[in-house]
N, C-alpha and C positions, 0 to 999 in steps of 0.2 A: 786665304789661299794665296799662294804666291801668281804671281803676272798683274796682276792690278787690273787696268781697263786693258791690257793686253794679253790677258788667259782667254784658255778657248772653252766652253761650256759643252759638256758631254750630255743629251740627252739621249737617254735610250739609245745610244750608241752613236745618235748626229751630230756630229761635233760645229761647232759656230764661236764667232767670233766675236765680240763686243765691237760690233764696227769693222769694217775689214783693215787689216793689220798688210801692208805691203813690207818686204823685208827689200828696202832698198837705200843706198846711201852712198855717199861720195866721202866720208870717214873710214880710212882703210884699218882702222884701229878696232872700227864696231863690226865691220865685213870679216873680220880676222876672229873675234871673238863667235859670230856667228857660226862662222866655219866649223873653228874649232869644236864647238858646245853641240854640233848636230852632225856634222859630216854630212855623207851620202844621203841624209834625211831633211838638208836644205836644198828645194828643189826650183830650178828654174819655172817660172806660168806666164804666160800670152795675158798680154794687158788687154782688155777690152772695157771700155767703160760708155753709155750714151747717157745722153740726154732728154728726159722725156717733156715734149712741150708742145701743146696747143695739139695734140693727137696724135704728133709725130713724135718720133726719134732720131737724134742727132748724136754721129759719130764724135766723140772726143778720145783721143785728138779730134780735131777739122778735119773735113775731106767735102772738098768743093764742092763736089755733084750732090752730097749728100743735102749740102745746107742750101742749095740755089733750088734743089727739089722740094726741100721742105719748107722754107720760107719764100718761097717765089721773088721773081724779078723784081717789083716793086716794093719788098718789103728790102730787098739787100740794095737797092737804090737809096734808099731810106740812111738803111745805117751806114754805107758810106758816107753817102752827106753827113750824117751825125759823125763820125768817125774824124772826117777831116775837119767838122768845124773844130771838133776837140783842141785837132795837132795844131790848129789856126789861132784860138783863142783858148786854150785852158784856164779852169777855173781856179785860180787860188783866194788864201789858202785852198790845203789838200787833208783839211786834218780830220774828214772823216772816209770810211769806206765808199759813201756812194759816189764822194765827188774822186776817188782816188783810182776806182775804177772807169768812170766816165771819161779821165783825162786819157786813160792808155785804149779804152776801146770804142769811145764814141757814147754818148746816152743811152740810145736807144736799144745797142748790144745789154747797156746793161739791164735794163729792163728786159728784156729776154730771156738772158744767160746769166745772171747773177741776183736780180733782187728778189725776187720769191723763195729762191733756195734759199739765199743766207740770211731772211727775214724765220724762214723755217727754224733753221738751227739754233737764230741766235733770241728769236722772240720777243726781238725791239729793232725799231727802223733801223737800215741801212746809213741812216744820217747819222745814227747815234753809237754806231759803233767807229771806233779808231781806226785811222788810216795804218796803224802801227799793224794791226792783225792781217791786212793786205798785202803791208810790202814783206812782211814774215813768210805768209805760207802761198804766194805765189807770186812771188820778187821771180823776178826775169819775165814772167810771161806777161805780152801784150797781144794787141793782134797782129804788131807785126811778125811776131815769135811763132804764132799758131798759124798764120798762115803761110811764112817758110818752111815749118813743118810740115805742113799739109803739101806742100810739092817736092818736100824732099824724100828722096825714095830710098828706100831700105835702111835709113837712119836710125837711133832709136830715141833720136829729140836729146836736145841737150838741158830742159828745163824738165826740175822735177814730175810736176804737173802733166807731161807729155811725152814720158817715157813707155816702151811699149813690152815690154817687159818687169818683172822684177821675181827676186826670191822667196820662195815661201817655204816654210818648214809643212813638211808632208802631213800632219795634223795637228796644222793649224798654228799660230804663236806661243800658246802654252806650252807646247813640246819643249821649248826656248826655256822658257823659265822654270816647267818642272826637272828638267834636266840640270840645268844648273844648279838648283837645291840640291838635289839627288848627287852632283856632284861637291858640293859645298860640305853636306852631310856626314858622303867617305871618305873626307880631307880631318874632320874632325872638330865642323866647323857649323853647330848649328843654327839652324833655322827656325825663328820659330812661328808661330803659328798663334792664328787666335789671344793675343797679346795685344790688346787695342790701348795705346798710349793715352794715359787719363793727365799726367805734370813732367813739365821739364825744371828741372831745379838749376838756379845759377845765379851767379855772381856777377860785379863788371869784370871783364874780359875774359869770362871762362864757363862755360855749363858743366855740371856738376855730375850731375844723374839725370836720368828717366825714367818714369816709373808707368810701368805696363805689364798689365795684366796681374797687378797685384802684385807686382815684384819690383827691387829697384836696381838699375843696370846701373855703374859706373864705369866710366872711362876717362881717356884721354883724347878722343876725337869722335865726333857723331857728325851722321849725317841723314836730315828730315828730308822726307817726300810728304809730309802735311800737306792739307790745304794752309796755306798761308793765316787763314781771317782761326780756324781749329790750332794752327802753331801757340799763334798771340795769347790765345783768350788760356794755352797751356802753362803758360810762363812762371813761375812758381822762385820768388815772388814776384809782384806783378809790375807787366813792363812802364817804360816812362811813361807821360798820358800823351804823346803823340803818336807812338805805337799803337797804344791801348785803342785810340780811336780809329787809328788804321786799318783794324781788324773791322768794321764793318764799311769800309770801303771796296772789298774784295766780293763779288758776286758772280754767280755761278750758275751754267746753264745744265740740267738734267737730261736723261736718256734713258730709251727704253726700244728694246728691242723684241717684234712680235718674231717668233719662228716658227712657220709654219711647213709643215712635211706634205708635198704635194704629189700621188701618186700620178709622175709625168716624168718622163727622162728628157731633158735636154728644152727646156722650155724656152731657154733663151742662150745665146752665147758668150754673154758679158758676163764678168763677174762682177760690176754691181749697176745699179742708173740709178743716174739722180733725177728725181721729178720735181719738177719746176710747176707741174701744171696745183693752181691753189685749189682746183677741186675736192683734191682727198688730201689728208694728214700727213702720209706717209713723205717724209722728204729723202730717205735713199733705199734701195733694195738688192742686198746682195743675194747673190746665187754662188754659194757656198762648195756645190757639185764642181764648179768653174775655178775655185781657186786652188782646190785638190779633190781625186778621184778619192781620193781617201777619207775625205770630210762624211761621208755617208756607207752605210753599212749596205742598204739595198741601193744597186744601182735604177733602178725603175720607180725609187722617190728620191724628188728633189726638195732639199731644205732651202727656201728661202728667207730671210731676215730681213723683215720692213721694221725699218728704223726712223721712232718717232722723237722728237725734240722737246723738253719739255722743260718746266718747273720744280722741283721737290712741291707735294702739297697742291699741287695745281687740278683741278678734273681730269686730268688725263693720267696722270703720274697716280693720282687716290684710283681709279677706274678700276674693276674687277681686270682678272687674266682675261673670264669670261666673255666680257664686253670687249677687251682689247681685240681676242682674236676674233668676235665676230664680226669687229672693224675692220681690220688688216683681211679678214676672207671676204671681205664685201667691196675694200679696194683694189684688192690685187685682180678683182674678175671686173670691175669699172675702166681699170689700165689696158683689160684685154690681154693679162700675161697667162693667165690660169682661171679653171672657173671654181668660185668656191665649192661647190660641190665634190671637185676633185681631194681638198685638204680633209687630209684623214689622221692627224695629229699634230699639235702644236703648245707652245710652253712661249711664256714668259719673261725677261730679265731684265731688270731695273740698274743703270748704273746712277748712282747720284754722283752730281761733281765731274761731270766729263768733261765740260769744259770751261775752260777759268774765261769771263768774260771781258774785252775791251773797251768800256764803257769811257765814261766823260771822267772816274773817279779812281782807277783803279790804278793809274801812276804816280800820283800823289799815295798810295796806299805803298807802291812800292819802292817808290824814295824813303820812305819813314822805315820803313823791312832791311831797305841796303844798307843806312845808316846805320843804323841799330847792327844787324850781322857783322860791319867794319870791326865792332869794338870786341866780337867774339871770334876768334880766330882756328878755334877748336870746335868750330859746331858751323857747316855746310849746310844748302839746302841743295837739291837737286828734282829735275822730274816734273810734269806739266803741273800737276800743281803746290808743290814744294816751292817751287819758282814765281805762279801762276804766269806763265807763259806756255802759248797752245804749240809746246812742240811735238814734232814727227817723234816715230818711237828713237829713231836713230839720234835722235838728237835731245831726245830723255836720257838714252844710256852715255853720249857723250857728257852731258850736264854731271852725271854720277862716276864717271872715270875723273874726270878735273875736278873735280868734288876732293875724292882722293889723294890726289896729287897734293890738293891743298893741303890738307891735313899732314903731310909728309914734306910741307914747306916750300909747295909750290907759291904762284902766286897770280891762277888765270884770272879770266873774267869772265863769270861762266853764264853774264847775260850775255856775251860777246864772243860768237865762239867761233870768229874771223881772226880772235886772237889767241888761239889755240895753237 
């Protein structure tokens, strides 16, 4: 199906997202595309997001009262001292995440508000993941960013992270890409489908063919969305052996989302929280009802999406549906959002490969991939994991517009896209 991990899933008419998909960007090139592909059916939505910890919840953005109510006086004592020993003495090096966030918010913030969560997602210490995936996907925000924010009024934040607003297509991200097909289609231009790429055939300085689904495409320019370690191991014939070995440098965190249909309107007002608390499994939960009225057929049930992190092949990831949902209905009424007894349907969905991992080996994986790509000039990659780089969607579809470009004799840098 087209959209990838950003199609939206129709169950009996609930429609959900593989993760919640925000349509927001400072690219006026993918805003313009947007527009055009949806019209009236790309809709402004109220950002609301908390954080759930140690029984509370916590506004994100910040908002003072909230965090001085829920952490009390002596713990925010606390992390200021931690905060300014930071500014005083930071730690270098910075070359992994826990020290990278430590220096911009203090220790003991991070222990709060980021090590459980991204130990969740990512399923190895915070020590062990790159400081490269911090300053990617929340470069600008510190605290001192969050708490400007937090007194500035009627603003809508100038850091991704802390915007209070964004767009969304009226059901859901798929609308995005099934339209597009559908327009691709009446141009005369197809799509195809169910063609899962088995070889890529090629030369020095030139790819050949591809062959998928049983069939074999030639051209004069291509452009892969692969996993990276799936591209290599395609290669026909086979790459140098520094390549070769770089395909099991690339490692990858799995996903699975429980959605459960809760006969309750309006159970919370965010559209999604991240739980921090290590009690239960679940490390995010969107409220689906929140990102559009439309996402749901009956307004008096609400879909909610507990999204668990995983392995391929791990206990969680092999777990029946059955056991998943009687998990997710046994924490969503532990969190106190809903009681299971209330969920009166629920499904499913496995993404494998959601997210390309930061690890201590995976730049060495993709030094040997640029190298390699230099000498083919006819064959792009684009897209989180084409690239394996955990970009936003806006900045998957810029990767695949400069993509293009290239092949038409441009000449970006499309890990670099300051130089766009």
């Amino acid at each position: 199906m087209v959209g990838g991990l950003a199609r939206t899933v129709d169950y009996k008419g609930f429609l959900f997202d593989i993760g919640g998909h925000r349509f927001y960007t400072t690219a006026p090139v993918v805003e313009a595309i947007w527009r055009d592909v949806l019209g009236p059916d790309l809709i402004e939505r109220p950002r609301l997001s908390r954080i759930y910890y140690r029984g509370h919840f916590f506004q994100y953005p910040l908002e003072i009262g909230n965090v001085l109510t829920g952490l009390g006086p002596v713990e925010i004592l606390r992390c200021g001292a931690s905060y300014l020993k930071a500014q005083i003495a930071p730690t270098r090096p910075e070359g992994d995440f826990a020290t990278w966030v430590s220096n911009r918010f203090g220790r003991r913030l991070f222990e709060i508000f980021f090590r459980t969560y991204t130990e969740k997602v990512w399923g190895i210490p915070c020590s062990q993941i790159g400081s490269e995936w911090a300053a990617q996907r929340i470069r600008g925000l510190s605290l001192r960013s969050v708490v400007s924010d937090a007194f500035r009024s009627g603003g809508k934040g100038n850091v991704r992270s802390l915007i209070k607003s964004f767009l969304y297509p009226r059901r859901g991200p798929g609308m995005m890409w099934s339209r597009m097909a559908q327009q691709l289609e009446a141009g005369g231009n197809p799509v195809l489908v169910n063609h899962p790429v088995t070889r890529i055939h090629w030369k020095p300085g030139r790819v050949l063919a591809v062959e998928a689904g049983g069939k074999s495409f030639d051209g004069d320019g291509f452009i892969s969305t692969l996993p990276l370690r799936h591209l290599i191991h395609m290669l026909d014939p086979a790459p140098p052996a520094r390549l070769k070995a770089a395909a099991e440098l690339f490692k990858y965190r799995d996903f699975l989302t429980v959605a459960l249909m809760i006969r309750k309107r309006d159970l919370f007002p965010d559209n999604w929280i991240y739980v921090h608390d290590p009690s239960v499994g679940v490390g995010r939960i969107q409220n689906f009802n929140n990102w559009s009225p439309d996402m749901t057929p009956d307004p008096d049930i609400t879909c909610l999406g507990l999204e668990y992190f995983c392995f391929e092949g791990d206990s969680l990831w092999t777990s029946s549906d059955e056991a998943l949902i009687e998990r997710a209905s046994k924490e969503i009424e532990i969190l106190g959002l809903a009681k299971k007894s209330d969920v009166v349907d629920a499904t499913v969905v496995r993404a494998p490969k959601a997210y390309p991992v930061y690890d201590s080996t995976y730049r060495e994986g993709l030094d040997a991939v640029r190298d390699f790509l230099r000498d083919l000039p006819n064959f792009q990659v684009a897209g989180r994991n084409g690239m394996h780089r955990y970009n936003n969607q806006d900045h998957a579809m810029l990767s695949g517009i400069l993509a293009a470009r290239n092949l038409m004799g441009g000449s970006y840098d499309l890990w670099d896209f300051a130089s766009a």
